[in-house]
Every structure is written in structure tokens, then in C-alpha cells.
MARMARSE-563422 format. One line per field, with one value per residue: chain; x, y, z of N, C-alpha, C in turn; residue in three letters. Coordinates in steps of 0.2 Angstrom, whole numbers, plus 5000, padded with zeros to 4 digits. Layout:
REM residues N
cadena [A; ...]
n.east [X; ...]
n.north [Y; ...]
n.up [Z; ...]
ca.east [X; ...]
ca.north [Y; ...]
ca.up [Z; ...]
c.east [X; ...]
c.north [Y; ...]
c.up [Z; ...]
residuo [ala; ...]
END
This chain:
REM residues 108
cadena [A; A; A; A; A; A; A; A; A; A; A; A; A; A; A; A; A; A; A; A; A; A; A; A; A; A; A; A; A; A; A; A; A; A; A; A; A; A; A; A; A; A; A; A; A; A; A; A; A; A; A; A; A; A; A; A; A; A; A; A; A; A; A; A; A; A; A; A; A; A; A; A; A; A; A; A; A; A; A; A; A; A; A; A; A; A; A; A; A; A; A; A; A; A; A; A; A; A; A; A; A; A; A; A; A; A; A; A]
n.east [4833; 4825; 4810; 4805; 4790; 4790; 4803; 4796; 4786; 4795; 4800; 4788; 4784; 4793; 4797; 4786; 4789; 4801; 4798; 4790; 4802; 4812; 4801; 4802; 4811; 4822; 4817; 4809; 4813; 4817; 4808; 4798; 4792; 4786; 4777; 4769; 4762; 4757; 4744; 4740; 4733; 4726; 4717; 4720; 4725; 4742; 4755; 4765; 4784; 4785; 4771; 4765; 4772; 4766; 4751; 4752; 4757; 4744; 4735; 4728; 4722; 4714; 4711; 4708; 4713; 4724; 4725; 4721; 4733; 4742; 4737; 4738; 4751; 4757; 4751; 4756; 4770; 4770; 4768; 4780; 4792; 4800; 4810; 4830; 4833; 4826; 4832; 4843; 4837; 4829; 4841; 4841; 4832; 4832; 4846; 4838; 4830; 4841; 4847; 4853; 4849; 4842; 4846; 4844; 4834; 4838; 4849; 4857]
n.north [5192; 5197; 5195; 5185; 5190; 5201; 5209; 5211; 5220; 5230; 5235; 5238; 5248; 5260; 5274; 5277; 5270; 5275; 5290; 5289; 5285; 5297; 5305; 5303; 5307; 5296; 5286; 5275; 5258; 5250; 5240; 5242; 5254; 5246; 5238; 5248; 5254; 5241; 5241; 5252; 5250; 5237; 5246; 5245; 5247; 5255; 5252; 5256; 5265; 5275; 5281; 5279; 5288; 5301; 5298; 5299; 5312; 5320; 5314; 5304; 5286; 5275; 5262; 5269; 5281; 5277; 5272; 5284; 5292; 5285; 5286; 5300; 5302; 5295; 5301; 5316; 5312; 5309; 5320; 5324; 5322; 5326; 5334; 5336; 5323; 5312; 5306; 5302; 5290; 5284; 5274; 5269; 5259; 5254; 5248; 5237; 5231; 5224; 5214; 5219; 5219; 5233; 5234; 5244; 5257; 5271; 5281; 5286]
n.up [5258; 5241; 5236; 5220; 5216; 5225; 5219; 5205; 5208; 5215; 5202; 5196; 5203; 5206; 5206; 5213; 5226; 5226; 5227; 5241; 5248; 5247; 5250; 5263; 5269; 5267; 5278; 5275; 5268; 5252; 5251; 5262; 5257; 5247; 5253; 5260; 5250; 5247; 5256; 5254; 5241; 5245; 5255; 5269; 5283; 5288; 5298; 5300; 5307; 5304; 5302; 5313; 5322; 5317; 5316; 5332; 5335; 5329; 5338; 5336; 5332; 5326; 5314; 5303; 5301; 5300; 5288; 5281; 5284; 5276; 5262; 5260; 5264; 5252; 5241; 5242; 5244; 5229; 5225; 5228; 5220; 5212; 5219; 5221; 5229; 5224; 5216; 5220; 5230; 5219; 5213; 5224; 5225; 5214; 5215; 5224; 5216; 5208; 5217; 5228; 5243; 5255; 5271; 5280; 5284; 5281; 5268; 5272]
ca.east [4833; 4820; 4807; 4806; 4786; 4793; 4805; 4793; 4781; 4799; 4800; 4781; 4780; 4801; 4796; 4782; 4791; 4808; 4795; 4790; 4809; 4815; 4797; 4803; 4820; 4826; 4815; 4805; 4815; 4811; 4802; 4794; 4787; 4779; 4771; 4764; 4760; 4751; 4741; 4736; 4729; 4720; 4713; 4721; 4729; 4749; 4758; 4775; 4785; 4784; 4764; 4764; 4773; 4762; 4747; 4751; 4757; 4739; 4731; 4723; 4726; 4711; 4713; 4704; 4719; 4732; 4724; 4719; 4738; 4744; 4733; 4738; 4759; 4757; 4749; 4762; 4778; 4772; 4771; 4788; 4795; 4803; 4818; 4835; 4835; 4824; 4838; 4847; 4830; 4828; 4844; 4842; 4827; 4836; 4849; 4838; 4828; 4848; 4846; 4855; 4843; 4844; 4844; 4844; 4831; 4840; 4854; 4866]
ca.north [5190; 5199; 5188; 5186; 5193; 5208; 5211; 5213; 5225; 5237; 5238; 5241; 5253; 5260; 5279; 5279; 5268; 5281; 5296; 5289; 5285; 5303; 5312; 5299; 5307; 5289; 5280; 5268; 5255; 5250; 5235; 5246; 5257; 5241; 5236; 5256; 5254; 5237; 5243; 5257; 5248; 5236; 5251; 5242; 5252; 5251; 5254; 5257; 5267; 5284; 5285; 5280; 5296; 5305; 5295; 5300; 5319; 5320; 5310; 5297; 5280; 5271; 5259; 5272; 5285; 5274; 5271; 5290; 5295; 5282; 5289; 5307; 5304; 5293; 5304; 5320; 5309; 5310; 5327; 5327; 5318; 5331; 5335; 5330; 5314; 5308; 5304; 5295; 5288; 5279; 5273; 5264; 5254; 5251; 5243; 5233; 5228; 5220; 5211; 5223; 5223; 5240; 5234; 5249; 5263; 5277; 5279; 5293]
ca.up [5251; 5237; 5234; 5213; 5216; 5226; 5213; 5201; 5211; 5215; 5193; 5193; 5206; 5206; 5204; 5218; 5230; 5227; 5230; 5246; 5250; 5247; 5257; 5270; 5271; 5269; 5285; 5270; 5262; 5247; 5254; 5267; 5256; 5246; 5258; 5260; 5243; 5244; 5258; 5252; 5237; 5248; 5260; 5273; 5288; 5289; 5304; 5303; 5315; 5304; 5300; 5322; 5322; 5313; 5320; 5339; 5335; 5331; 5343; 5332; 5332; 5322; 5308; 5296; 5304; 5297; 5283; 5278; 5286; 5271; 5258; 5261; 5262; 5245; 5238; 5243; 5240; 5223; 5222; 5228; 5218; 5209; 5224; 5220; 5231; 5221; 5210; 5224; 5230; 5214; 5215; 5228; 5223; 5209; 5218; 5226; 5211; 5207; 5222; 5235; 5248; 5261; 5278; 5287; 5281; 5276; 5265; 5275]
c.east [4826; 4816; 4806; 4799; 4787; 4796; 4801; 4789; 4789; 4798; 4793; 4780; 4789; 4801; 4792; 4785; 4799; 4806; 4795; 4796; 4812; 4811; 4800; 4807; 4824; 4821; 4811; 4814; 4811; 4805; 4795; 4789; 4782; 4776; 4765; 4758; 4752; 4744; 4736; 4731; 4724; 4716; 4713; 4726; 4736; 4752; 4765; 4777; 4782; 4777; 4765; 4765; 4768; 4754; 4746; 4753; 4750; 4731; 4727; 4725; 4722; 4712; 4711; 4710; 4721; 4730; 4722; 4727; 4742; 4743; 4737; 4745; 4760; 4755; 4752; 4767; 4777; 4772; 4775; 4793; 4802; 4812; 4825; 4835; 4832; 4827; 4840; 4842; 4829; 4835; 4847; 4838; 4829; 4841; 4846; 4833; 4834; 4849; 4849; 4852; 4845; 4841; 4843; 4839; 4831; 4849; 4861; 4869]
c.north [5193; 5193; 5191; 5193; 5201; 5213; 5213; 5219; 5232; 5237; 5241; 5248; 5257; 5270; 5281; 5277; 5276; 5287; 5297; 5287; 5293; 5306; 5311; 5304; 5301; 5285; 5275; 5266; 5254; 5246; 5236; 5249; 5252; 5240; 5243; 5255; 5249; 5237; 5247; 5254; 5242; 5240; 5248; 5246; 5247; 5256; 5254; 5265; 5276; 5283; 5284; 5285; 5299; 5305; 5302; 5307; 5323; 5318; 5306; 5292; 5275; 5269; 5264; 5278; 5285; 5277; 5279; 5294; 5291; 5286; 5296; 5307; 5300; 5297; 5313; 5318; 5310; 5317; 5331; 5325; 5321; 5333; 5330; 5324; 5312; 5302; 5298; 5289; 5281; 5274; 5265; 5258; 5252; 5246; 5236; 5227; 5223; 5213; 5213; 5225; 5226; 5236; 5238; 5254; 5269; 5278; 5286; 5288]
c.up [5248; 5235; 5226; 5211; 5218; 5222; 5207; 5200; 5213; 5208; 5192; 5195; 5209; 5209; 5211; 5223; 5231; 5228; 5237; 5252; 5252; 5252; 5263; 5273; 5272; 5275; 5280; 5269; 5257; 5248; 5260; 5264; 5250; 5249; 5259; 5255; 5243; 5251; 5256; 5248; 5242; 5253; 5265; 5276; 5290; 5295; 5307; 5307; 5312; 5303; 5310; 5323; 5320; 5316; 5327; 5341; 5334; 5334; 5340; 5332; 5329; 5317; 5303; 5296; 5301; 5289; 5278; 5278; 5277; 5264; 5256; 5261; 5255; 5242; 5238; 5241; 5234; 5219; 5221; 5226; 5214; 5215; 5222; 5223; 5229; 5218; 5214; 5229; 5226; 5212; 5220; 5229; 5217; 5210; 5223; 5222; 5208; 5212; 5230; 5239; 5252; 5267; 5284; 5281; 5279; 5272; 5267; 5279]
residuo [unk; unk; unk; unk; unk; unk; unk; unk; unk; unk; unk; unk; unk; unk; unk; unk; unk; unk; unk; unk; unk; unk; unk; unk; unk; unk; unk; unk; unk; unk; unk; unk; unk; unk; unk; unk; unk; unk; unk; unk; unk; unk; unk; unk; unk; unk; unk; unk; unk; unk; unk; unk; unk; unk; unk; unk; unk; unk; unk; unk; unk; unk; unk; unk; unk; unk; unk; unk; unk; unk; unk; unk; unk; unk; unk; unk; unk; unk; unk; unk; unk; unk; unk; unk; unk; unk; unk; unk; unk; unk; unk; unk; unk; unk; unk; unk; unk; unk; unk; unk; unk; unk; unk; unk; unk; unk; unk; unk]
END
């Protein structure tokens, strides 16, 4: 279940959250990439399974890692915001902003 607070931060942050959906290929939900998001904004290292990947393909693994590894695809997602799945990205944070929450992480 969406928390009402949740709910509010996918409306605030709908576009970013569906950038970092689409760079993913679908591995964020939406609730996943909140949490990326609230992260980021406190400069706090997140540790989900794709930054691990990314992490341990380049040998890194310190909290400042994560945290620079976060930094760096938020800040790309949103350059890639532009590619069709945006569209269906948006979508799906839209559907869960209705209350349809994704339990699985990608939408194929």
C-alpha cells in the first residue's frame, strides 16, 4: 500500500522518478526510485541491487561510491528523459500515484 506521504513525493517528483524508471530499463519502481531520489537529496548512500551492479563492475564499494554512483545516474536519467519509454515510464508512476502499486520492477 502507498503511503499518502509517498503519494505525494511520486506527484512532486513524477518526471524524475519516470526518467530514472525508463534509464533503468524498468529495474526502479516507482517507490524504488523514491527512495534513490530521497537519498540523493540527503547525500546518503543507496544500495539497491542495480547501483551493487555498477558498484562491483567497478571495484568500488564505499558509502561515498554509492553515493557518487547515485548522483551520476540521476543526473543522466534526466537527460534521458527524452526516449519513448519515458512515455510508458510515466505511466506507470502515474498508476501508482492512483494507488496501483508495481510489485515487480519492470513493466515487460
Amino acid at each position: 500500500m502507498i503511503r499518502d506521504k509517498d503519494r505525494a513525493l511520486l506527484k512532486r517528483y513524477r518526471h524524475i522518478i519516470a526518467a530514472l524508471i525508463s534509464y533503468s530499463i524498468g529495474y526502479f519502481t516507482p517507490l524504488a526510485a523514491l527512495r534513490a531520489i530521497q537519498d540523493y537529496k540527503n547525500n546518503q548512500p543507496n544500495f539497491c541491487e542495480f547501483y551493487l551492479d555498477i558498484a562491483w563492475k567497478r571495484g568500488t564499494n564505499s558509502d561515498n561510491d554509492f553515493i557518487a554512483i547515485n548522483r551520476n545516474i540521476l543526473r543522466a536519467s534526466i537527460k534521458y528523459r527524452h526516449c519513448l519509454d519515458f512515455k510508458l515510464a510515466l505511466n506507470v508512476v502515474d498508476q501508482n500515484i492512483l494507488g496501483h502499486e508495481s510489485l515487480g520492477a519492470s513493466w515487460f
